[in-house]
Steps between C-alpha positions, in 0.01 A plus 500: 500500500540893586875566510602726757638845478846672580432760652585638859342308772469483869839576640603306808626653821359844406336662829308767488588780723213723528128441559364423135729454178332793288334729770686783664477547852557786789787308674704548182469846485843667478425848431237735497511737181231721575195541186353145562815311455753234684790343439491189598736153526456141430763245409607617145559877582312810609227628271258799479156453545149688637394519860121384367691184411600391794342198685142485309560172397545544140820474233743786531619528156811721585611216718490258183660735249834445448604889537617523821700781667 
């Protein structure tokens, strides 16, 4: 019989707070920076990312790396 791992798994009572757990989206825009790029806010902290990122349904992989402003 397959033993299970220990790892992280799902953590209960966690919400999410914003309308996808990896995308970025317009509403949480903060900032405009001007040459293409936002600064934008999710639970964890505020985080730089591009404006051709925003809300096209994809991964933002600024929002999921851990440097954060």
């Amino acid at each position: 019989m397959a033993k299970s791992r220990s790892g992280k798994r799902h953590s209960t009572g966690t919400t999410i707070t914003t309308k996808s757990w990896f995308g970025s989206h317009e509403e949480m825009v903060v900032e405009d920076l001007g040459d293409g790029k936002v600064i934008c806010e999710d639970s964890r902290g505020r985080y730089i990312t591009d404006k051709y990122r925003l809300d096209n349904g994809l991964a933002d992989q600024n929002r999921a790396s851990l440097k954060r402003i």
